[in-house]
N, C-alpha and C positions, 0 to 999 in steps of 0.2 A: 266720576273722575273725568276732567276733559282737560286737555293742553290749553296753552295759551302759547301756540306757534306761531314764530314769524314777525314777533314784536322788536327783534334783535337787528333782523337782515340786514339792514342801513349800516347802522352801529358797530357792530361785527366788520363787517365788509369794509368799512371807512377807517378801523383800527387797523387793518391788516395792510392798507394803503400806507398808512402815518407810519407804523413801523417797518417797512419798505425802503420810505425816505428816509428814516432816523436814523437806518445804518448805514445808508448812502452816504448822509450828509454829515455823519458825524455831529447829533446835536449834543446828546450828551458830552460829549469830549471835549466839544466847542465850547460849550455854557462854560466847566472847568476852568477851561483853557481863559478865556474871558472873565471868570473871576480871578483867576490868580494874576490878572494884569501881563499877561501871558502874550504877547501882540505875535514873537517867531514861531511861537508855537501851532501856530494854526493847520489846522487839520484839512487839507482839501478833501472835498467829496465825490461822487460819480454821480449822475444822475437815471433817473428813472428811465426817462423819453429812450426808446430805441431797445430797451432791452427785451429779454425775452421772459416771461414771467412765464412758470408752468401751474396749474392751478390742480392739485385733489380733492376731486370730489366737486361735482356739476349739481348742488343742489341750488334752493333761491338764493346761499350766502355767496357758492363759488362763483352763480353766473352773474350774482351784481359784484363781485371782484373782478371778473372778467369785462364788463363793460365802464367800468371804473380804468382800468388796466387802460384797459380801449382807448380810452379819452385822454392819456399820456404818450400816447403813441406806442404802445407796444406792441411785439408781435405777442400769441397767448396761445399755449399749448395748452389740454385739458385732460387728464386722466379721472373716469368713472366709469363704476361696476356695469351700464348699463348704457353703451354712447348716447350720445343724445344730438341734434341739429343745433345748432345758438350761434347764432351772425356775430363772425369778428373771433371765432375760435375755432384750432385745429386739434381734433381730439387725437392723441399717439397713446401705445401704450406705455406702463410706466416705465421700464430701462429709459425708453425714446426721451421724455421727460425728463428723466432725472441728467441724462447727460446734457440735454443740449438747453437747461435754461438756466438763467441770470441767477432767477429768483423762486424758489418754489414754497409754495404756501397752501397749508391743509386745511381743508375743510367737509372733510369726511367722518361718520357719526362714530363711536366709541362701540365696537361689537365686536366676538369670537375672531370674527374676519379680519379685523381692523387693530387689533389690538397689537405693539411691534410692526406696526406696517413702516415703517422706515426702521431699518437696524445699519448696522455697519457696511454691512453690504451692497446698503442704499445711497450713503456717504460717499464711499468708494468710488462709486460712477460720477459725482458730481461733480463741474469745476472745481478749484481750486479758489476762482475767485467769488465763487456762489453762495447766494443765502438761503436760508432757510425760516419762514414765519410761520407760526403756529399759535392759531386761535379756534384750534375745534376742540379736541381731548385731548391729553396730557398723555396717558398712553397708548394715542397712535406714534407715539416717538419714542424709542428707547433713549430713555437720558442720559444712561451711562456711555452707546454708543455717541447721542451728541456732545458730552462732554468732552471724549475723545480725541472725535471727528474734529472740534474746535482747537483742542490742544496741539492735534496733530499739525495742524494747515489743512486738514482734508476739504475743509470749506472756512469761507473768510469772516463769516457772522453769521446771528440765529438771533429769534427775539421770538417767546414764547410768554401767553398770557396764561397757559392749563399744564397741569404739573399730574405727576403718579398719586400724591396724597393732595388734599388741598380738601378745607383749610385746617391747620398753619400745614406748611412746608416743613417736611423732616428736617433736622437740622444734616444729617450726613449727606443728605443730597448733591450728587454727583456737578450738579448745576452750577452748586455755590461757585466750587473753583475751574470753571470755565469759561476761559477769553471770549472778548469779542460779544457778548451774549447780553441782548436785553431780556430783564424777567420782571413782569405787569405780576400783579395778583387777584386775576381774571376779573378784567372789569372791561372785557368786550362789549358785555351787553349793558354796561351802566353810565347813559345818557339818561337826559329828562327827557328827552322825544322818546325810546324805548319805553318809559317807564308809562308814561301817558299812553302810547300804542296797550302798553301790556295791560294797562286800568282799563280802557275801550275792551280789549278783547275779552278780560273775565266779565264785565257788565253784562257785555251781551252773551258767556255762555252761561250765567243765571237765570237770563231772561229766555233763554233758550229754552234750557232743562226747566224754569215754571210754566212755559204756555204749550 
């Protein structure tokens, strides 16, 4: 048995960008709003440039979100188990994080440790006018708490491509009826450059394990 790690990184990282802006820009709403011949209706946006994005979890997905981040101009806070150096990021612990950024987006792996690693208590430090992206595991976020959190105002939007069950989605899922909230049905890693990366890497660990 061997992995085919790493075919994702780009992919992943680039999704967690797009959904960043989506809730900025209000594209969803906009499309809407533009089909229904809706011209007063128009939704202003915020932009990305200038904010402070906090990033969990420093592995290859979080540090090319961070240099992605970088190139919009942001400042970038980074919380992981293990600091690390990476140019263009100030690593805080996570209370620090959760209070002081725009935007905070997970990319920490799915284990004992991790598992509820954002609950309500997590919410509760965050702006009001703050997001939340999630494209690593489904239960590093308690749902219920983000459902809440959304309903409440505790934060201003959330856009999540990994859920508690998947696939299908419960249908009672706390999710369904929560404002504000993009939900993908984990297609982080599904580009045709991924797919091609992930074809290259199992080639070569055949060819590995025969020579």
């Amino acid at each position: 048995v061997k992995n085919a790690a790493g075919y994702s990184t780009e992919a992943v990282a680039e999704l967690a960008i797009a959904l960043m802006i989506d809730l900025y820009r209000k594209v969803l709403e906009n499309d809407t709003i533009t089909r229904q011949c809706n011209r007063k209706g128009i939704m202003p946006g915020r932009e990305i440039g200038g904010k402070t994005i906090g990033i969990i979890g420093m592995g290859n997905i979080g540090q090319r979100v961070a240099k992605l981040a970088n190139a919009f101009g942001c400042k970038v806070l980074a919380w992981n188990r293990t600091p690390k150096k990476v140019e263009g990021v100030t690593f805080v612990d996570k209370e620090t994080l959760l209070k002081e950024s725009d935007i905070v987006t997970l990319h920490i792996a799915l284990n004992a440790d991790t598992r509820d690693f954002i609950t309500a208590k997590d919410f509760a430090l965050m702006k009001p006018s703050a997001l939340m992206v999630n494209t690593a595991r489904g239960p590093v976020v308690n749902e219920q708490a983000l459902a809440d959190a959304l309903k409440e105002g505790k934060i201003a939007g959330a856009a999540t491509d990994v859920y508690s069950t998947e696939p299908p989605l419960q249908p009672n899922n706390p999710l369904f009826e929560a404002p504000n909230l993009i939900m993908l049905p984990h297609i982080g890693f599904a580009t045709e450059e991924a797919f091609v990366l992930r074809l290259g890497i199992v080639v070569r660990n055949v060819e590995e394990f025969l020579s």
